[in-house]
N, C-alpha and C positions, 0 to 999 in steps of 0.2 A: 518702494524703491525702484527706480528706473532701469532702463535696461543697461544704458552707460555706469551708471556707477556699480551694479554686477557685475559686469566687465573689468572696471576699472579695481575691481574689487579679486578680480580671480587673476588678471594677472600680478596683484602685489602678493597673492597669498599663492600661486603656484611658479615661481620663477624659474626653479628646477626640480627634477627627481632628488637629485643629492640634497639640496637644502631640505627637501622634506626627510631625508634620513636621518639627520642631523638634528630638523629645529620638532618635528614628530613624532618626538620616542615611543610614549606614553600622551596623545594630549589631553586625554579625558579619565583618566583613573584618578582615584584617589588614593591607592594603595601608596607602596617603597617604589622606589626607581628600580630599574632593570639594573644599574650597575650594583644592589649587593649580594642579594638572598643568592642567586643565581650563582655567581662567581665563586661565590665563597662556599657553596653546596656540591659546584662540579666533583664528579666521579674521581677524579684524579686524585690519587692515592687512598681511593676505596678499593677495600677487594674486591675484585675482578669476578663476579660468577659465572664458573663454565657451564652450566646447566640450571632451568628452570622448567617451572609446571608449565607459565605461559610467558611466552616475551609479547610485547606490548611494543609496537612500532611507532610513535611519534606523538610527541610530548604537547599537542593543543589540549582544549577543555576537554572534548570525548576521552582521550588517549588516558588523559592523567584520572581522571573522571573513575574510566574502567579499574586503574591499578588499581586505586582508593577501595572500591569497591570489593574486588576480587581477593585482596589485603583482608581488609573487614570480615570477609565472611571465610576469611583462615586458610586460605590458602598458601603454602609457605614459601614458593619458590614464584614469585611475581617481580619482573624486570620489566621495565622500560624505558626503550632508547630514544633518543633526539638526538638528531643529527646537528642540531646548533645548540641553540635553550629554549625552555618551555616559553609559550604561547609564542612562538616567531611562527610565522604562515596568516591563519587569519585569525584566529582569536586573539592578538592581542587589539586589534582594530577594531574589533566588531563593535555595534553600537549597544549589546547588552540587551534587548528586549527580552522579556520574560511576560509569557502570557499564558492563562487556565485556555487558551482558546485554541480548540482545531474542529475543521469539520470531519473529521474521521473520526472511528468508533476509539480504538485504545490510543491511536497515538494522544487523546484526553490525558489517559494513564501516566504517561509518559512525561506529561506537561507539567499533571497533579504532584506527581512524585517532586521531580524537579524543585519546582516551587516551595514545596512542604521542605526538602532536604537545605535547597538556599537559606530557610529561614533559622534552620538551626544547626547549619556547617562552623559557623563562628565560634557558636557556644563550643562543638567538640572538639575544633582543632586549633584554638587559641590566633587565630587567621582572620582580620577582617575581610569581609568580599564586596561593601559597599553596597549592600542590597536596601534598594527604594523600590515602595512598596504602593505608590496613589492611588495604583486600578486603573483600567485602562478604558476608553467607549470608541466602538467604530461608530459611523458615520453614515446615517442611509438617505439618501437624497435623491432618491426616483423609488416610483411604486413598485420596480422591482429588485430594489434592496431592500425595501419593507418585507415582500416578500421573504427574502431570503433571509433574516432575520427569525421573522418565525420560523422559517423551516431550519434556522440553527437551532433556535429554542426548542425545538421538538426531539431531535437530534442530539441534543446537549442535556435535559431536563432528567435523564433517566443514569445522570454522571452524578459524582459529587461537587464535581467545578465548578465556584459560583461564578451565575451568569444570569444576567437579568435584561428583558424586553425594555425599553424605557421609553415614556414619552420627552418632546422636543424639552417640555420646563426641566425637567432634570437632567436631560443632555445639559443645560444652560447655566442650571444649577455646579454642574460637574468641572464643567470647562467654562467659568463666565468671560471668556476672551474670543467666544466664537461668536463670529457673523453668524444669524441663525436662519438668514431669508430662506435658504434649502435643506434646513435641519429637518429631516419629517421623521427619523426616530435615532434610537443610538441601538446597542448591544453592548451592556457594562458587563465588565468583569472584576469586581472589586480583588484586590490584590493581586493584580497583575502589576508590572511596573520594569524596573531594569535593574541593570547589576556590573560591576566594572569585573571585566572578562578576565583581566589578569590576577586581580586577587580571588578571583573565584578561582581559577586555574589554579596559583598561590597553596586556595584552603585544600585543595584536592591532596597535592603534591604532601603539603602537610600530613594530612590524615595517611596519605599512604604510604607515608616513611612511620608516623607511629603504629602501622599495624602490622609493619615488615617487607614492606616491600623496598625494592631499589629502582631510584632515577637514573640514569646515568645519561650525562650530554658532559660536552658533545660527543656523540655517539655515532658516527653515520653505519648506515647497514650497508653494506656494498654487494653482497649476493646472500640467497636463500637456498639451501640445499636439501631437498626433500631426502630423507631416509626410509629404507624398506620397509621397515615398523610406522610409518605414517609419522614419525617424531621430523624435528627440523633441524638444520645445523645453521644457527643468523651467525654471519664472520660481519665481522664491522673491522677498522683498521687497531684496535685496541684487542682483537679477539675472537672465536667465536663461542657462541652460546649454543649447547645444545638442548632444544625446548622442545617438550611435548604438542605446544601445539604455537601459534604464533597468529597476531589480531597486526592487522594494518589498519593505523589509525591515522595515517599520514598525512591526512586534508587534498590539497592541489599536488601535495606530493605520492596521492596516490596510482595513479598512474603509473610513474617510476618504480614504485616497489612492486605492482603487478606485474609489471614486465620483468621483474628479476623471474618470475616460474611462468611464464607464458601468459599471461592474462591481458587483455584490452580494456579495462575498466570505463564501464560507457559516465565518463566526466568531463566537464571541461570547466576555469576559473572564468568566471563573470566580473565584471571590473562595475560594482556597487560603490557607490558616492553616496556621502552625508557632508553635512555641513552645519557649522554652530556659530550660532553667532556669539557679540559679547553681551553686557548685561542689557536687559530691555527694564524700563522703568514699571511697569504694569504689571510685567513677569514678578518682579522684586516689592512690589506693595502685597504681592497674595501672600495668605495667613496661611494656606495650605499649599504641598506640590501639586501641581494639575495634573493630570490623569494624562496616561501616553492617551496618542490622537491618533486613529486611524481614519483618514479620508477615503474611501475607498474608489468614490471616481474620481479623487485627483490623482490616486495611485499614490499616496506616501505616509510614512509615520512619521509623529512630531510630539516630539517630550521636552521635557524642561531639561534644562542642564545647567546647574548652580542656579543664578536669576538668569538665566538667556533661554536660550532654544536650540532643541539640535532634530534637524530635518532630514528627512531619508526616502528618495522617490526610488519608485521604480519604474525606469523608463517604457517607451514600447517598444516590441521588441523591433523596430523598425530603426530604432534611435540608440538602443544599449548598444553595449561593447559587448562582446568577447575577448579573453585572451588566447585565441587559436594557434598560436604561433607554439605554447606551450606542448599543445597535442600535439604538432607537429616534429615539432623538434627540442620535446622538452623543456623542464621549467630552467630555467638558469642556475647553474649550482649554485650560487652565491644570494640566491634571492633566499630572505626569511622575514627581517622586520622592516621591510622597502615598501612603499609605494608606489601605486600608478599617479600618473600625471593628472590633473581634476582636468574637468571640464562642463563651465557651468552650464554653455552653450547646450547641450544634450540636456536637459532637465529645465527646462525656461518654462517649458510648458507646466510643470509642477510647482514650479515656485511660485508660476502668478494664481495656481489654484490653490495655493496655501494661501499667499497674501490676501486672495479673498477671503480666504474660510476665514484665516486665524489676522485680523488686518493690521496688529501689533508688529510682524513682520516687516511691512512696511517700512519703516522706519529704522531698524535692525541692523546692527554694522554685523559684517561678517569675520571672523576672526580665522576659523579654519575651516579647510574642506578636505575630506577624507576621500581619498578615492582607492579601494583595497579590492584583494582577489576574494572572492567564496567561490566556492566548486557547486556546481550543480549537476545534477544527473539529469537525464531527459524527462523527466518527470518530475522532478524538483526533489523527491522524497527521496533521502539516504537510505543505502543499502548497509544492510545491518544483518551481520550470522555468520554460519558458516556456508563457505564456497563450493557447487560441486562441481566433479574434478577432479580433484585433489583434497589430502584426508587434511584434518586439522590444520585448516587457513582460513582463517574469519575475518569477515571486513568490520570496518565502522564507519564510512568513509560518504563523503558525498554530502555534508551536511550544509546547507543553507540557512541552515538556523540553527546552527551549532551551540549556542549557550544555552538556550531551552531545555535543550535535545540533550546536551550531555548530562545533569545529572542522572535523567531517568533510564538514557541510553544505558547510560554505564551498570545500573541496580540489574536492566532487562539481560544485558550480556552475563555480567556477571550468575547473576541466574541461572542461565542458561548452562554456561559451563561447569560452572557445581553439581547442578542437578539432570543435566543432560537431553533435559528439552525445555522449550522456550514455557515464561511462567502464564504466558499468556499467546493470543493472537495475536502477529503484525505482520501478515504474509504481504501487505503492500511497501512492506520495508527492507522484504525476501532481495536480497542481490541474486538471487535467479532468477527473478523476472524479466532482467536480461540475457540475450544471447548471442548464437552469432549472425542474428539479422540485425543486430544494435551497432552500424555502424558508424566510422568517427562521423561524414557527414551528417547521418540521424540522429547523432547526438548534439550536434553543434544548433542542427533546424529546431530539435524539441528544447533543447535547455535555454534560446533565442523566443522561444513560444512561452514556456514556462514561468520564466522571466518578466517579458511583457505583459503577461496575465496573471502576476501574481494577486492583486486585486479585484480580478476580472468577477459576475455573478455566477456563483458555483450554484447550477443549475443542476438537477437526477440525471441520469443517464447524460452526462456532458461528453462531445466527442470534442477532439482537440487534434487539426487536420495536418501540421507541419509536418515534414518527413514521411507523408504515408504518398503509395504504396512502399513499403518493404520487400524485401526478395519473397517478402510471406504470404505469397496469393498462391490460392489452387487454381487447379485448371481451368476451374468454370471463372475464375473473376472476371475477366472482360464480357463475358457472354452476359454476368449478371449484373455488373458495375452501372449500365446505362438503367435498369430497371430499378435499381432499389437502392435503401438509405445506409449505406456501409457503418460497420462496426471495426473498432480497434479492439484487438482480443491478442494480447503476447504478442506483438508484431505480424498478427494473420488479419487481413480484413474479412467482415463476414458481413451475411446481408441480415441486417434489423429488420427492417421491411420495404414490401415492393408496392409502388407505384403502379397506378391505374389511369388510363384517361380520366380530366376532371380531378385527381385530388390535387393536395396542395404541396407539393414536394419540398426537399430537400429536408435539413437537417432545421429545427425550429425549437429552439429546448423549452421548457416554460416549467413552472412550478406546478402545471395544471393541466389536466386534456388537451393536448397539442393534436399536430398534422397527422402522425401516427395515429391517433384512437379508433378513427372509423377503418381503416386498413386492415389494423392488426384484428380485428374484430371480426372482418371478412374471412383472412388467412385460417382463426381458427375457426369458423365456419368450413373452409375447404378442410381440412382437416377433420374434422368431426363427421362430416358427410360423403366426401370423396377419396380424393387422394393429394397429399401430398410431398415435395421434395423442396431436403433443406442440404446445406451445404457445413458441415460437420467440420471437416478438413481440420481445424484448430484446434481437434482434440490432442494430448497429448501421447502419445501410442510408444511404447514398450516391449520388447519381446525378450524373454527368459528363456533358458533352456539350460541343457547342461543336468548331469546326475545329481544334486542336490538341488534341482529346481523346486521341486514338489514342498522338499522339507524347507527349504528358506520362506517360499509362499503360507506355509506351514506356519511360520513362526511368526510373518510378520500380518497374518491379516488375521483378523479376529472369527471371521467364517471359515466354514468348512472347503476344502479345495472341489473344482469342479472337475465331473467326470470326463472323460477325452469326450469330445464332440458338444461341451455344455458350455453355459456361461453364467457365474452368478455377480453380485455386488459384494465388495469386500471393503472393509474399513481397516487401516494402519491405524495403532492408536497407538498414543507415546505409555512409558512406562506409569504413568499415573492415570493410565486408563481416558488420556482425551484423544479425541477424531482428530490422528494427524491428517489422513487422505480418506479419501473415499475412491474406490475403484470397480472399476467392469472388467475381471477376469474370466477368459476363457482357456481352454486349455483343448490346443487344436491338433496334436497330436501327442501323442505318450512322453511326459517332459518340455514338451511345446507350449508357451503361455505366449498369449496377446493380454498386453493389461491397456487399458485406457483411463486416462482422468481428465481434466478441463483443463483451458488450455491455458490457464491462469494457474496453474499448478504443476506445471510439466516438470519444470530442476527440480522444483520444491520439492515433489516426491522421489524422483530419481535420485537425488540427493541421499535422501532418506534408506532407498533399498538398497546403492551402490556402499553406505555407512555400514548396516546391517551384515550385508554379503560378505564386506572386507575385515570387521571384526570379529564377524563367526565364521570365518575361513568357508565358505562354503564354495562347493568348485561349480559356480556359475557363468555363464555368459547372457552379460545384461547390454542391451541394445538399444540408442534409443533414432524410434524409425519416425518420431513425428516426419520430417519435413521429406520422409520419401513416400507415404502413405496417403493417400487421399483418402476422405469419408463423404459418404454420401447417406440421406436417409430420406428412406420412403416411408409415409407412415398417412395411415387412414383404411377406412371400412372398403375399399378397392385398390391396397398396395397391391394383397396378393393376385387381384385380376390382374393390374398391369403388369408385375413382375412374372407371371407366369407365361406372359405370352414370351418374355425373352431367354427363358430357359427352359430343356430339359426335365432339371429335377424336379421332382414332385415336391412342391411346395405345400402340399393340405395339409391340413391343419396336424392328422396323423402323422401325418415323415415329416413335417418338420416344427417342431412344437417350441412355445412359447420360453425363451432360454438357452436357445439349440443353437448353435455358430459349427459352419461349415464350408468349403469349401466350392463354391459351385461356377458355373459359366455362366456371363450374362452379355447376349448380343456377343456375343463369343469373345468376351473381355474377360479374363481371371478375378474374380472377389472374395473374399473374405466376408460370408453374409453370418451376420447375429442377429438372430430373430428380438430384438428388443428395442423400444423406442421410449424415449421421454417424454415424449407426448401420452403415453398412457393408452395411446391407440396401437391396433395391427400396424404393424411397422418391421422394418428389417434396418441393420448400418450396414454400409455396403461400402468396404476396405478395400482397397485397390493401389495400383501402385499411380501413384500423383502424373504422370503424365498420360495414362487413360482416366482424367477426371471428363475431359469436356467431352469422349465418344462415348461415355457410359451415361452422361447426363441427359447427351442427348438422344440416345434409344429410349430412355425413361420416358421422356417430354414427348417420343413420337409413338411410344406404345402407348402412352396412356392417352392420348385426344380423345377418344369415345368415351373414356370415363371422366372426361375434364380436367383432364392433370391441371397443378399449377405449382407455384411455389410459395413458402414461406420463409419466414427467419424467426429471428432468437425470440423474439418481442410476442410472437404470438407462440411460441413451444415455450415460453414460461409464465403465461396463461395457463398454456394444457398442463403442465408438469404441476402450476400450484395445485389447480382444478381435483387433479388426482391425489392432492397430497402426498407428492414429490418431493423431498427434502434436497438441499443444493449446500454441497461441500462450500466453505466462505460463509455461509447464511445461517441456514440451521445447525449445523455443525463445523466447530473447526478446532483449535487447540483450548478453548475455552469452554467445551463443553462435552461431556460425558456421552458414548450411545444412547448411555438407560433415559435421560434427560431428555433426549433427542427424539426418543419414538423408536430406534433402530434395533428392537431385541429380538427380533427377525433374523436380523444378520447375522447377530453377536451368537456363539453358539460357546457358551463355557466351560461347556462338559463335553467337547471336542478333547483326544487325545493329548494334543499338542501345546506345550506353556506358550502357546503366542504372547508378545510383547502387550502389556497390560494388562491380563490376566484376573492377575491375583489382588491389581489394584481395583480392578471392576469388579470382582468378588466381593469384596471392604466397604464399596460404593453401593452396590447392591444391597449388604448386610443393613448398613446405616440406614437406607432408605432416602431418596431422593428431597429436597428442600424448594425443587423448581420443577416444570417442565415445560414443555412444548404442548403451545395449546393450537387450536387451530379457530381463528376467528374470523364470521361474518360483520361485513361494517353497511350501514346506511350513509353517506356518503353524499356531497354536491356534484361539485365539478373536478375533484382532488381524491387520487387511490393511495393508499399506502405503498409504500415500496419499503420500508425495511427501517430501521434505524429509528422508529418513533416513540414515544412516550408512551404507555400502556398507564390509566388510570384505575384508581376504585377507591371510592367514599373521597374523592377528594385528594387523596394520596397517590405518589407514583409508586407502580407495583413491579411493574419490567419493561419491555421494550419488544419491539413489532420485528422478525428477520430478513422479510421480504413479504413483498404483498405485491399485489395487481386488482384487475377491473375482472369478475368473471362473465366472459360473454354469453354464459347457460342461463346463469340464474338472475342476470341485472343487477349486480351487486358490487361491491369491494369485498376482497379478501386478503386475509394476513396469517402468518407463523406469528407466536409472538410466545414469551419466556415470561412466565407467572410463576407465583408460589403455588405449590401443588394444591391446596387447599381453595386458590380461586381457577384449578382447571376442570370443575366439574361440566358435563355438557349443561347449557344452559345459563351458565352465569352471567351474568350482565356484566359487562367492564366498558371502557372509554379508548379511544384511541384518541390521540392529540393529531392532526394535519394544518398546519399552517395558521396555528396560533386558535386554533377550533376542534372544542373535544369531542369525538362523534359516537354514538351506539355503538357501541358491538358487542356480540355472544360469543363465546366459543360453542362449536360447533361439533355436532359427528363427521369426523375426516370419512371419505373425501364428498367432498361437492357432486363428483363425478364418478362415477366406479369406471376402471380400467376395463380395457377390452376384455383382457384374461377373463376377470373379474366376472364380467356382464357375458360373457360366452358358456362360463361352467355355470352362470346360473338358470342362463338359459335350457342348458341341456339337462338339468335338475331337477327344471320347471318341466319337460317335456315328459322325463320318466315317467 
């Protein structure tokens, strides 16, 4: 097809917004029209309920999704409102994909459910939803989407989602309509396929009027009024509801509802186009549907639609839209089932890379073009739970792939609120992972990135540069910015690693030993031998106090409290006994606590203590001082020579011992030193107030020259951390898994006085006797280390999966955590690791590779008796 007759083709099919109001109700379902179920359903002259368990804020697929759900599993008082009628915003638009595929751990879960539920929502709510079913293949046409492919397989293999590696004949087989000149593999997923948005929405609504729940539209919420008990009071213009707790499930209109309680919600609507043609004659002689089409470097999806084709790029973000105007000055109240203006001009580039892939196109008349809002967050992934701040207000909101997403969303929420903690992991779904360095410009640069790269090679450790820096630098980042390879960590940049004459800089991601490997290798060399300093800053830091300090720490950590002047490791674990946090409390004077966690965890757990504090009345003051705190850490066999020369107190080994956090002068700067480090080495973190980062760093840098100070970052301290077998909250532990499973019954102390939160379930867990654990494996290895997420084999079979892994620089090897049945964790066993489509040796192993300072000091002194 020429470029004139797409032209002459967008302006007959986009004349005006109104006509497309008009002529594009519904143009792709197969369900009822909007004008009956709806109409004839509205709320008007149903009873009125003044109070519910949960109101449910806005009537798209999630929203209706959740009542269904939360209905289903008997909850008696479930409302939700719409402000117009169900699916007006973006689900009625959407183009339906349904796919087993993601490169994340649970969001899998999420998918799986989804799908399995699509297929049998008809049977229980007498509702069709339109679900096709072909399977879907992306498209790998450079050697490093081959790449990436296996490294989904690896990734994927240890799920139950089917997903298979294919060569080009059965890509060919699959789709016989593809030019194959740059097919060089696919990634099927049989039973993936699509679903009309509205009758799926439809079946929800169904299901959740027969389990008791109520719809009501049009409904608008006009304010939210928090009550002293944590309950809500939603007043709409028909009323208000007084609700226990209250979910904003609003879409593009979330925004608006966060601002009713003070909230900024980091989103913005994205103006996504698709386009379908009419019938194509080739399309219409196949015996079977063709499988949704993922191109991934032309950047678009393309499925059948009846005999035609319906196309869906995603532009760069150089080329997309935004609708910023919203942020700014709100969505238009009138706006719900409108659309934006097409524009085929912005997408040229993707069409002539379909009409190559797929060359039936060609020829193709085009009948419609969609051009609708989806909301994106600066990360593209929906925030999903409860908010902290404020007690029972949960989002759902931000979804970019919202029909996927919402069955399984809605099972995960649901869950959640019956039983009071999530039924699994999804902390990259946590809405505290934003905060208030998430500004509207940052969000508008990252969801403009996100967007354009929705396609893009999802490479390990991918950094993604839009919007940085953040207001979230410590003191030292310009001193260390010209030196070394920055990391994004919660809106803090931090240093990966540093640059030397002669290497190869910058950022190089690869599936394989990149520019990093000989650096970081050096780093922990310095480290193991000398001394050195890393830039911490991004931890999350805490401070408790108040008369009930002691007993709420009491309750909520599974360890024993530490003495004034100490510091141990403590784990939160939800009431069924799993690792919500892990933390480093110290307790710096009588009712004084410093808690610290990662900086990928910070609301997430604050959330969680300020939950605790406010339903057990406990009279605390809970603070949270990340972004006044600076951190700093020395760590190696000549911290304490350098740090001694800048202070005072007597640092040997007797006054200030391994655990010990106190209060000292350094170069006559005020700190906060804890004698502990994650590297496993003599070390101290040295706490200070954030604008003496850069005159504390540099007394460090000039007392130590005789001992060769230098610096490191993350890349080579989690080396040292595996090295020592160091467990990392996210990896080896997190709402998915048990302490006892974990290796942590160190920590866990159960015949402590105190019913700490989880208890009595880890008791029950203990009794039964574990069915997994944490093993710790050596691998033999090429050019490729484990990092986390892989396939663990045996006899042929998969058996569990790898948590994080690395290169160890001691011993010339790969290492990994990885989750087996108990039975294959003895030392010694033989198992397989998968790395990019290649199963390699590995043993598990006696932990750790390295004994820690502590460790190798008391044995020394042992040895000398």
């Amino acid at each position: 097809m020429s470029y004139s007759k797409l032209l002459r083709l967008r302006l007959r099919c986009s004349d005006s917004l109104t006509a497309w109001k008009t002529a594009i109700q519904r143009p792709f379902s197969a369900g009822p029209s909007l004008q009956g179920e709806e109409k004839d359903t509205a709320f008007l002259g149903k009873r009125w309920k003044d109070t519910a368990e949960t109101v449910i804020i806005g009537g798209g697929c999630v929203g209706v999704s959740l009542a269904y759900h939360l209905a289903k599993a008997g909850m008696k008082d479930v409302v939700l409102l719409e402000k117009s009628e169900l699916t007006a915003g973006s689900t009625w638009h959407a183009a339906g994909l349904t796919t087993y595929f993601h490169p994340g751990i649970n969001l899998k879960k999420i998918h799986y459910y989804s799908i399995k539920l699509y297929e049998s929502l008809e049977e229980e709510t007498g509702q069709a939803v339109g679900f096709h079913q072909p399977g879907s293949v992306r498209i790998a046409s450079t050697p490093a989407r081959v790449d990436e492919f296996k490294y989904q397989m690896t990734r994927g293999r240890w799920h139950p989602n089917p997903q298979y590696y294919i060569e080009p004949e059965k890509v060919q087989e699959l789709f016989p309509l593809l030019n194959m000149d740059k097919v060089l593999a696919g990634l099927h997923n049989p039973g993936d396929g699509h679903i009309d948005p509205y009758s799926l929405t439809m079946a929800f609504a169904a299901g959740a009027r027969k389990y008791g729940a109520q719809l009501y539209f049009p409904a608008e919420v006009t304010d939210l009024i928090p009550q002293s008990n944590g309950s809500w009071n939603v007043v709409t213009h028909h009323g208000t509801i007084h609700a226990k707790r209250i979910v904003n499930a609003t879409g593009f209109w979330a925004r608006e509802v966060g601002k009713l309680i003070g909230f900024q919600h980091p989103l913005i609507p994205v103006h996504h186009q698709y386009v379908v043609t009419a019938t194509v004659p080739e399309v219409k002689a196949l015996k079977r549907e063709l499988p949704v089409l993922r191109d991934l470097e032309g950047s678009y999806y393309l499925r059948q639609e009846r005999d035609g084709l319906l196309f869906g790029p995603y532009e760069s973000q150089e080329k997309m839209k935004l609708q910023d105007s919203w942020v700014t000055q709100g969505v238009p109240p009138g706006f719900g089932k409108e659309l934006f203006e097409s524009d085929l001009d912005r997408i040229m580039d993707h069409v002539e890379a379909a009409m190559d892939m797929v060359p039936v196109l060609k020829n193709a008349d085009i009948i419609n073009i969609v051009s609708g809002p989806i909301t994106y967050s600066p990360d593209i992934l929906p925030m999903v739970g409860p908010h902290q701040g404020v007690q029972n207000y949960w989002v759902a909101i931000g979804f970019g792939y919202g029909i996927i997403h919402a069955g399984g969303i809605g099972k995960f929420l649901s869950d959640w609120i019956m039983l009071g903690e999530p039924p699994f992991d999804l902390i990259e779904l946590d809405p505290n992972r934003y905060g208030k360095w998430t500004t509207t410009q940052y969000t508008a640069l990252k969801a403009r990135e996100s967007y354009g790269f929705n396609n893009i090679v999802g490479y390990p450790k991918e950094e993604r540069f839009a919007g940085r820096p953040t207001e979230r630098v410590s003191g030292v980042y310009e001193e260390l910015k010209p030196k070394c390879s920055m990391g994004f960590h919660a809106g803090w940049e931090q240093p990966h690693w540093f640059y030397k004459p002669g290497d190869d800089i910058g950022y190089k991601p690869s599936f394989r030993r990149t520019n990093w490997f000989e650096p970081v290798g050096r780093e922990y060399k310095q480290v193991m031998e000398k001394v050195g300093v890393i830039d911490l800053t991004p931890f999350g830091k805490f401070t408790i106090k108040g008369k009930d300090s002691v007993k709420l720490l009491d309750h909520l950590c599974a360890n024993t409290i530490p003495k004034v002047g100490f510091t141990n490791i403590s784990h939160m674990l939800t009431p069924r006994g799993r690792v919500y946090a892990e933390l480093t409390v110290s307790q710096l004077s009588p009712g004084e606590f410093l808690l610290v966690t990662g900086s990928g965890s910070e609301l997430h757990d604050l959330r969680w203590i300020e939950e605790v504090a406010v339903c057990g009345n406990y009279s605390v003051d809970i603070s949270n001082v990340t972004d006044e705190v600076g951190v700093l850490g020395l760590a190696g066999p000549l911290a304490r020579k350098v740090l001694q020369k800048l202070t005072p107190d007597d640092l040997s080994n007797t006054s200030f011992k391994f655990l010990q956090s106190r209060k000292i002068s350094i170069d006559g700067i005020p700190v906060t030193a804890i004698r502990i480090s994650y590297t496993g080495e003599l070390g101290w973190e040295l706490y200070h107030n954030r604008p003496d980062s850069s005159a504390l760093y540099r007394a460090l840098m000039q007392a130590g020259q005789e001992e060769g100070i230098d610096n490191f970052g993350t890349y080579a301290m989690n080396a040292l951390r595996l090295e020592k077998g160091f467990r990392a909250w996210g990896a080896e532990m997190n709402c998915d898994t048990n302490p006892l499973e974990a290796g942590l019954e160190y920590f866990v102390k159960l015949n402590k006085p105190a019913d700490f939160i989880g208890k009595e379930a880890l008791k029950e867990v203990k009794e039964k006797g574990l069915h997994r654990k944490l093993v710790y494996l050596t691998l033999k290895t090429e050019n490729v280390d484990p990092e986390g997420n892989e396939t663990v084999w045996y006899n042929g079979k998969v058996v569990g999966n790898t948590t994080s892994g690395t290169y160890s620089y001691s011993t010339n090897q790969s290492l990994a955590f990885a989750y087996v049945p108990t039975e294959l964790g003895v030392i010694g066993q033989k198992l397989e690791v998968e790395l990019l489509g290649n199963n390699y040796p590995a043993t598990v192993a006696q932990e750790p590779l390295v004994a820690t300072e502590p460790t190798r000091t008391r044995k020394l002194k042992s040895s000398a008796m």
